[in-house]
ChimeraX commands (.cxc) that place a marker at each C-alpha (Angstrom):
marker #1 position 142.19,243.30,85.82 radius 0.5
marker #1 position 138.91,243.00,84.35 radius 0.5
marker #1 position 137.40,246.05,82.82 radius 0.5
marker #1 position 134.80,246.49,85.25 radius 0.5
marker #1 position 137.95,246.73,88.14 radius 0.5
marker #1 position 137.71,243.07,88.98 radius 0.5
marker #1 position 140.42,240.66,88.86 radius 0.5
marker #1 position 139.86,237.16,87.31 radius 0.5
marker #1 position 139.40,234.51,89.46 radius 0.5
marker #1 position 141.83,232.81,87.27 radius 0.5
marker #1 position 144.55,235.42,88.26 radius 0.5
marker #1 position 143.81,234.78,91.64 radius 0.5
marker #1 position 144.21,231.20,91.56 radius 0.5
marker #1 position 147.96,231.75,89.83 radius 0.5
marker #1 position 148.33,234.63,92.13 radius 0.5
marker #1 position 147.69,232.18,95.05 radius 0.5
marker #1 position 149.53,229.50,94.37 radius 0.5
marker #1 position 152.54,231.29,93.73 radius 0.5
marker #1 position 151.95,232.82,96.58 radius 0.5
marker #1 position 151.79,229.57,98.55 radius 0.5
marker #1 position 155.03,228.44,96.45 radius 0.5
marker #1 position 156.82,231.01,98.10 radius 0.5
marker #1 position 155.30,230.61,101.31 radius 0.5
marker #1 position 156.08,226.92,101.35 radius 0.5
marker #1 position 160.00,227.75,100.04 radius 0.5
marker #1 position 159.88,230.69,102.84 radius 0.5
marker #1 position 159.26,228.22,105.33 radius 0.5
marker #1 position 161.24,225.87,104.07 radius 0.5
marker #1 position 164.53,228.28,104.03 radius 0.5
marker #1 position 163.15,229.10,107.62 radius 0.5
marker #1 position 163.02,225.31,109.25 radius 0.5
marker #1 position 166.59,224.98,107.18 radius 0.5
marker #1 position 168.02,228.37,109.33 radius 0.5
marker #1 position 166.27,227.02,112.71 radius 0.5
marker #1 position 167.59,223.54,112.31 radius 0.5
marker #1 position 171.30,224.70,111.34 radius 0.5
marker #1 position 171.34,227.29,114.51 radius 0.5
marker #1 position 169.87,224.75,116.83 radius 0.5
marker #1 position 172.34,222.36,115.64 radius 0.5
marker #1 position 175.08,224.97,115.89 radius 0.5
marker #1 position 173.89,226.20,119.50 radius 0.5
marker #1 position 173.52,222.53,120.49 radius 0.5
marker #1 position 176.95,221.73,119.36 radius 0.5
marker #1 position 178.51,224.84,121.54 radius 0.5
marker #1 position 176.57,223.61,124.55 radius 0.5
marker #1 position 177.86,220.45,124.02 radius 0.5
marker #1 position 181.20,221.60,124.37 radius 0.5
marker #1 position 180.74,223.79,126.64 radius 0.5
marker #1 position 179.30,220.87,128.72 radius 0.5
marker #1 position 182.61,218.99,127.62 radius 0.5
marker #1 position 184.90,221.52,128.59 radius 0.5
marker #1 position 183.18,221.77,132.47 radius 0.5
marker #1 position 182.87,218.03,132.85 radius 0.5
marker #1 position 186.33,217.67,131.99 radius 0.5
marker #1 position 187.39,220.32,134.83 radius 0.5
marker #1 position 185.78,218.53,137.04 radius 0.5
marker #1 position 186.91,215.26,136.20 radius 0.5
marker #1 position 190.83,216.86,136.56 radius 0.5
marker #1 position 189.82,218.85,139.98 radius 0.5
marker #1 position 188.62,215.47,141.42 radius 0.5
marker #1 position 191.99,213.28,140.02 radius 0.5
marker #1 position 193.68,215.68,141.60 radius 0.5
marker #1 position 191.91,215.17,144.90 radius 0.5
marker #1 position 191.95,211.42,144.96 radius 0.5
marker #1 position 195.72,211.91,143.99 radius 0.5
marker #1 position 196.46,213.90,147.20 radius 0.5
marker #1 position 194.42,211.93,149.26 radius 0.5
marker #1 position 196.30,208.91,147.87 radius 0.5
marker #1 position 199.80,210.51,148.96 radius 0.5
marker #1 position 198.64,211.50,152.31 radius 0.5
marker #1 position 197.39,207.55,152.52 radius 0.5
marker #1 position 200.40,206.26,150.98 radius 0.5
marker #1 position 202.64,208.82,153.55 radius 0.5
marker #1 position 200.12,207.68,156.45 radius 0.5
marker #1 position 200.87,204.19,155.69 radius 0.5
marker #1 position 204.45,203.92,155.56 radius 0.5
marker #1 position 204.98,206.34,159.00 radius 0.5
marker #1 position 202.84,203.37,160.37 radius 0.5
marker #1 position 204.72,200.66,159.39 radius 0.5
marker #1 position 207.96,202.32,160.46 radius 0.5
marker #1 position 206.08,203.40,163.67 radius 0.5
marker #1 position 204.99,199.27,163.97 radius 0.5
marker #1 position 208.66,197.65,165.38 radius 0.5
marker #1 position 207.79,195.79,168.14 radius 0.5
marker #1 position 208.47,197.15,171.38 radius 0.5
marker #1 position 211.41,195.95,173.31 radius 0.5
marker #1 position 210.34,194.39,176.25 radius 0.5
marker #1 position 207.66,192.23,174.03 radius 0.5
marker #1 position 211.33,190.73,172.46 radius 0.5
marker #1 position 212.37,190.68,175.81 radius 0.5
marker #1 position 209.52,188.57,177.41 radius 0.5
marker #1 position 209.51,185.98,173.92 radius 0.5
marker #1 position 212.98,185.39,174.73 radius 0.5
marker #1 position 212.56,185.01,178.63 radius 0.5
marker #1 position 209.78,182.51,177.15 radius 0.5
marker #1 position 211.62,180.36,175.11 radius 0.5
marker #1 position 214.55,179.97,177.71 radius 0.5
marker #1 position 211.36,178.40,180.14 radius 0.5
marker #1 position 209.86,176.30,177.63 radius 0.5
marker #1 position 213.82,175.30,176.52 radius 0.5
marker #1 position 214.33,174.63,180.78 radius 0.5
marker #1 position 210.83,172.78,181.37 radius 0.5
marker #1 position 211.67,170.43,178.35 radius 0.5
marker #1 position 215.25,169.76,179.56 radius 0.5
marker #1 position 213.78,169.00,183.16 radius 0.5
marker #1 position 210.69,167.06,181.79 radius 0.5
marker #1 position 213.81,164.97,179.75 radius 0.5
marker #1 position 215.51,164.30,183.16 radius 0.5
marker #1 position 212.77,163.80,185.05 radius 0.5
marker #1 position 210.90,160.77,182.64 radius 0.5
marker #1 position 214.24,158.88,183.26 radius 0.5
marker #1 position 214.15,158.58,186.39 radius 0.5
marker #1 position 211.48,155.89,188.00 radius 0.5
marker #1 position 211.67,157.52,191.58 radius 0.5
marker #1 position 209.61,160.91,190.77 radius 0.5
marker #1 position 205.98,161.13,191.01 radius 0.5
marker #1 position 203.95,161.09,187.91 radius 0.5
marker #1 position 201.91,164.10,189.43 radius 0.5
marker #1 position 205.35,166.17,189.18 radius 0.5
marker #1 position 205.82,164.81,185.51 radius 0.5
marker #1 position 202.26,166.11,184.68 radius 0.5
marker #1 position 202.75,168.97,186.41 radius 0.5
marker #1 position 205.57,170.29,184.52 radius 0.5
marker #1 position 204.35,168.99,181.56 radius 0.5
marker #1 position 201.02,171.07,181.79 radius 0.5
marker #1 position 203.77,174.05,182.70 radius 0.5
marker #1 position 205.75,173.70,179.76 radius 0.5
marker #1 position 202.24,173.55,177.44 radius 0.5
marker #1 position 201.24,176.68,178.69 radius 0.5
marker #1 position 204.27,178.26,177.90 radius 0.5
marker #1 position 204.27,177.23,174.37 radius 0.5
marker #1 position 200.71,178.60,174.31 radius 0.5
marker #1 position 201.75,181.87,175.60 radius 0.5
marker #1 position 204.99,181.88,172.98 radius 0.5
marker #1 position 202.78,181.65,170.57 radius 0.5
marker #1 position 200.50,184.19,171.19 radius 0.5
marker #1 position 203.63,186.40,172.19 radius 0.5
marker #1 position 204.92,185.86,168.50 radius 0.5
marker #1 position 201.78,186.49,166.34 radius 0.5
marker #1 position 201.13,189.91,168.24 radius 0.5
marker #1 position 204.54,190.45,167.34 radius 0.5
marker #1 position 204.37,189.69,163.53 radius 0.5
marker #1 position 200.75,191.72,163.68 radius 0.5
marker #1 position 202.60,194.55,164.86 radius 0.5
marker #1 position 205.87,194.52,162.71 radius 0.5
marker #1 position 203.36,194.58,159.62 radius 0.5
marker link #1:1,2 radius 0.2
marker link #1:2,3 radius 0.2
marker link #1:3,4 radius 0.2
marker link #1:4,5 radius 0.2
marker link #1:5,6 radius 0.2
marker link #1:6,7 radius 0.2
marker link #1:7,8 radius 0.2
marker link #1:8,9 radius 0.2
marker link #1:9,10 radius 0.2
marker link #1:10,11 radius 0.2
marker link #1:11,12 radius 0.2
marker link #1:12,13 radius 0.2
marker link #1:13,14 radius 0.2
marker link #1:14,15 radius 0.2
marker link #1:15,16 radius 0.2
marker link #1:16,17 radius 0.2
marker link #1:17,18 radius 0.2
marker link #1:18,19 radius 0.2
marker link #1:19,20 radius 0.2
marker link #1:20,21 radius 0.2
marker link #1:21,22 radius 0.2
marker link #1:22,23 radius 0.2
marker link #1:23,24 radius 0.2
marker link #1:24,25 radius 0.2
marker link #1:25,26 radius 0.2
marker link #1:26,27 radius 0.2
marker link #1:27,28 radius 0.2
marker link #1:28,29 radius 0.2
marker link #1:29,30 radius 0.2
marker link #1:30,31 radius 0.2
marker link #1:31,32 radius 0.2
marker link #1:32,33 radius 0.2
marker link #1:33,34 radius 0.2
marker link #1:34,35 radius 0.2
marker link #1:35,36 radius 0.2
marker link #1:36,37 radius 0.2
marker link #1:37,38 radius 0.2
marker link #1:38,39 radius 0.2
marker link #1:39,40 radius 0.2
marker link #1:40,41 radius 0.2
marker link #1:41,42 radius 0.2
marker link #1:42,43 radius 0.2
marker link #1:43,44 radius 0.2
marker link #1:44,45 radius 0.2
marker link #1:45,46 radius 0.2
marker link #1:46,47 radius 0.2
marker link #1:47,48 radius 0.2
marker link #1:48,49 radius 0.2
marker link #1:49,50 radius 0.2
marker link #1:50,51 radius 0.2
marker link #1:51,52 radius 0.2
marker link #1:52,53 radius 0.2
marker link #1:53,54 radius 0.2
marker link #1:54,55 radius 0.2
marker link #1:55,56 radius 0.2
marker link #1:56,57 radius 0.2
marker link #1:57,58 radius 0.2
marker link #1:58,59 radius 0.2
marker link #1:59,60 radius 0.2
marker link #1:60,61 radius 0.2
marker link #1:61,62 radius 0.2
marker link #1:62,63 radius 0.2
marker link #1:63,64 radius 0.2
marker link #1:64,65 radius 0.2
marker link #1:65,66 radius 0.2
marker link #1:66,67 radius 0.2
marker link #1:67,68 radius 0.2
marker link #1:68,69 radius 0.2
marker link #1:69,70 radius 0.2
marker link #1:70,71 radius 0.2
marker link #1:71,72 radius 0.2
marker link #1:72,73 radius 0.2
marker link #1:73,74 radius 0.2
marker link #1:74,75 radius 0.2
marker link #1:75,76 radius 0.2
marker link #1:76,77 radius 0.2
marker link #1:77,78 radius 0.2
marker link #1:78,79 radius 0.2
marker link #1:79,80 radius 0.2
marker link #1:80,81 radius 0.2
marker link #1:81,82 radius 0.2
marker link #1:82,83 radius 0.2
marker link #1:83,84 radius 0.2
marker link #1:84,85 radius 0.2
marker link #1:85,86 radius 0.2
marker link #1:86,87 radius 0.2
marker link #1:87,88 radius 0.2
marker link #1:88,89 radius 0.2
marker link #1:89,90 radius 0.2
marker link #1:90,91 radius 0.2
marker link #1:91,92 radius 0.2
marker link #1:92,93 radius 0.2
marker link #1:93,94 radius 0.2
marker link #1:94,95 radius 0.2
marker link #1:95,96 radius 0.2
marker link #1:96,97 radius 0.2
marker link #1:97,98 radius 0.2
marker link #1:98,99 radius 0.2
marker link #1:99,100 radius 0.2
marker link #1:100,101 radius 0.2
marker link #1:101,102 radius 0.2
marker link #1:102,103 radius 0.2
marker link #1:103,104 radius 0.2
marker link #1:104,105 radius 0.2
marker link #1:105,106 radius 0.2
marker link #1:106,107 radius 0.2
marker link #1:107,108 radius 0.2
marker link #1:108,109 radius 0.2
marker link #1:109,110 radius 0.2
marker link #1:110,111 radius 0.2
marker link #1:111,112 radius 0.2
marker link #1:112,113 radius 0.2
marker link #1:113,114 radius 0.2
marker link #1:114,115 radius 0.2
marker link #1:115,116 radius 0.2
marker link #1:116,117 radius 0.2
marker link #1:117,118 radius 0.2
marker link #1:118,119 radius 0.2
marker link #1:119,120 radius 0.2
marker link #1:120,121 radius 0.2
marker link #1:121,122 radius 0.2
marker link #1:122,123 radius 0.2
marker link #1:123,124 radius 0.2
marker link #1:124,125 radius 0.2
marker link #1:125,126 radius 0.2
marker link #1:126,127 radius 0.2
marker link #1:127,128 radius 0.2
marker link #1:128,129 radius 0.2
marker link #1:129,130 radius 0.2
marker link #1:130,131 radius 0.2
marker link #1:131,132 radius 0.2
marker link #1:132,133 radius 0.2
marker link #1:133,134 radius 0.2
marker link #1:134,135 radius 0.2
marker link #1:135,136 radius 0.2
marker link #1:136,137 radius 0.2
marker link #1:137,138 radius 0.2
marker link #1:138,139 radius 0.2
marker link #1:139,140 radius 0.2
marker link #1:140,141 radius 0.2
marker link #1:141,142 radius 0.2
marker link #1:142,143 radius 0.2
marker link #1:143,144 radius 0.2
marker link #1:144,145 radius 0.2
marker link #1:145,146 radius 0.2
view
């Protein structure tokens, strides 16, 4: 201090550039502390956001894994539920003894030079229609056995 009670503008000057030194390291110390806690904070939510995904992803294996047992279950009672019935086994074999009688008779029949060629055609249409139907008869079967 001057003797008049002034201070020197030259003390001033020091005073205020320490005094922004200290400021500046202040602040710097400060943005140091903010940045280390919002990196710690942001870590913890990270984890915590982990942690919950991860329950979620479990609670929803688990789901798709009992719906895959009750589908797996569901499927299998179906395919043991899918013999075909009896009477369908019962109508391919009454089917196969026709087609096996038409051919024997359409055998006989081409032999001999005395029967009508209508009759031949006639029996011959028969026995195609039979095979047709023997067909059909079999592939519903194999679709249901499945």
């Amino acid at each position: 201090m001057l003797p008049d009670g002034k201070i020197s503008e030259v003390n001033l000057q020091v005073d205020k550039s320490e005094l922004d030194d200290r400021l500046a390291k202040n602040l710097s110390r400060l943005e140091d502390w903010y940045t280390a806690e919002f990196d710690r904070r942001l870590l913890d939510l990270a984890q915590i956001l982990h942690e919950e995904l991860q329950s979620q992803v479990e609670e929803i294996r688990v789901q798709y894994e009992d719906r895959y047992q009750q589908l797996t279950q569901k499927s299998e009672q179906q395919s043991q539920d899918r013999t075909p019935p009896v009477e369908l086994s019962d109508e391919i074999s009454r089917c196969e003894m026709n087609v096996a009688k038409c051919t024997a008779e359409l055998e006989r029949l081409v032999a001999d030079d005395s029967v009508a060629l209508g009759r031949l055609l006639q029996i011959r249409s028969e026995e195609l229609e039979l095979k047709a139907y023997l067909r059909g008869l079999k592939f519903f079967s194999s679709r249901t056995s499945r």
